[in-house]
Every structure is written in structure tokens, then in C-alpha cells.
KOLVEX-25867 format. One record per residue (C-alpha): x, y, z; residue in three letters; residue number from 1. Coordinates in pm, whole numbers. Each point is the difference from the previous one (the first is absolute). Last residue first. Layout:
N
+--------+--------+--------+------+-----+
:   east :  north :     up : rest :  nr :
+--------+--------+--------+------+-----+
:      X :      Y :      Z :  ALA : NUM :
...
+--------+--------+--------+------+-----+
! end
This chain:
58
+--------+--------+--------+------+-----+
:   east :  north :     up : rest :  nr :
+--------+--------+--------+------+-----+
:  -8010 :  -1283 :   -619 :  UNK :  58 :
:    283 :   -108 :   -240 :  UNK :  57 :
:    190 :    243 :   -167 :  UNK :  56 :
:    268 :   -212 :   -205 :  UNK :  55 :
:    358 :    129 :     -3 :  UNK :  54 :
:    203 :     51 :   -305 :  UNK :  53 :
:    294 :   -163 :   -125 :  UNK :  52 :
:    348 :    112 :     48 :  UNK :  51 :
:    102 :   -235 :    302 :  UNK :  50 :
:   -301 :    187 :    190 :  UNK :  49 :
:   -157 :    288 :   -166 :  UNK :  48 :
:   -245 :    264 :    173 :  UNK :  47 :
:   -257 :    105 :   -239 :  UNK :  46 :
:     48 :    292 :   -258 :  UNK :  45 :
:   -183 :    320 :    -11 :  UNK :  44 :
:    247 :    174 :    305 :  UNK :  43 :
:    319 :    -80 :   -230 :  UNK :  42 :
:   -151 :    233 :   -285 :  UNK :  41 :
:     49 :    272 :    202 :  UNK :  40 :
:    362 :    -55 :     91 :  UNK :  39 :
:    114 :   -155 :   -280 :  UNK :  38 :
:   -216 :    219 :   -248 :  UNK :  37 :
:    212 :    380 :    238 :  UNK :  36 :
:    285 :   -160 :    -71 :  UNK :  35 :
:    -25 :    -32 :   -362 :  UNK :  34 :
:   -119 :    331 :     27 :  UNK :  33 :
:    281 :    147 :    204 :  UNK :  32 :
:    236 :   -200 :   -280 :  UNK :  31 :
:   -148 :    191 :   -301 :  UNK :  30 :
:    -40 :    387 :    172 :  UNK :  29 :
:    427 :    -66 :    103 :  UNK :  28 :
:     99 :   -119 :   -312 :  UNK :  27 :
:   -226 :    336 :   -144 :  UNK :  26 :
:    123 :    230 :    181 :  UNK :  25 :
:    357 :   -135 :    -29 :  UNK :  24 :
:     22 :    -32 :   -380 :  UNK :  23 :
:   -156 :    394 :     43 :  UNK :  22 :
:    293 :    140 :    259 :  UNK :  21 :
:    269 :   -141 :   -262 :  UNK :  20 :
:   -198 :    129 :   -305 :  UNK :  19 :
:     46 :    378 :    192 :  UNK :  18 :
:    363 :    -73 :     97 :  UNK :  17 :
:     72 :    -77 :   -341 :  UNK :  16 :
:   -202 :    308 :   -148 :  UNK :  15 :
:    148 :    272 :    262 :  UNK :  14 :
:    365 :   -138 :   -101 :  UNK :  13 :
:    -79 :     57 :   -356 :  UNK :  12 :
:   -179 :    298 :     68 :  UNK :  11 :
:    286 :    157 :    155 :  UNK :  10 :
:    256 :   -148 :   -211 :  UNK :   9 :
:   -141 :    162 :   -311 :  UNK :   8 :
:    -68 :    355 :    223 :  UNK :   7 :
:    416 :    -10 :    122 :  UNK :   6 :
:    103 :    -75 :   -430 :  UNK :   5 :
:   -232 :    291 :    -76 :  UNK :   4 :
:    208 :    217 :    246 :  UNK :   3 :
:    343 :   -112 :   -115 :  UNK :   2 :
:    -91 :     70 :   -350 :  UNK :   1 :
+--------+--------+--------+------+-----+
! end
């Protein structure tokens, strides 16, 4: 009884910590790509100046 009772809590614990590790993974995967479009996707834009953007003139 005991023993079964120790193997219940085992996998109990062994599935919260195992969720917990996987809500992090993927947070973590979700806000490195967001980071990952600002920085990239900051190179395709122009320059901006009060919040509008710059005209190339040659």
C-alpha cells in the first residue's frame, strides 16, 4: 500500500515538473522568435523620424 502510494506520487511529481519544463520551452521558443522578427525585421524598414518614415532621396 505504502509502496504504490510512493510510485503514485512519483509520477505525479515527475508529470508536474515535466509540464512545468514544457510551458517554459515553449514561452521561451515564442518570445526568442518574437525577438528574433524585431530584430530582423528592423533592418527592412527605413529610418523613422517623429514616427514617420524617411524619404531616400538621391
Amino acid at each position: 500500500m505504502v509502496k504504490t502510494k510512493l510510485i503514485l506520487v512519483a509520477i505525479a511529481t515527475s508529470l508536474a515538473v515535466g509540464s512545468t519544463g514544457l510551458w517554459f520551452l515553449i514561452s521561451e521558443k515564442q518570445s526568442a522568435q518574437k525577438r528574433r522578427e524585431k530584430f530582423f525585421g528592423s533592418s527592412k524598414e527605413y529610418p523613422t523620424s517623429g514616427g514617420e518614415k524617411m524619404k531616400v532621396e538621391w
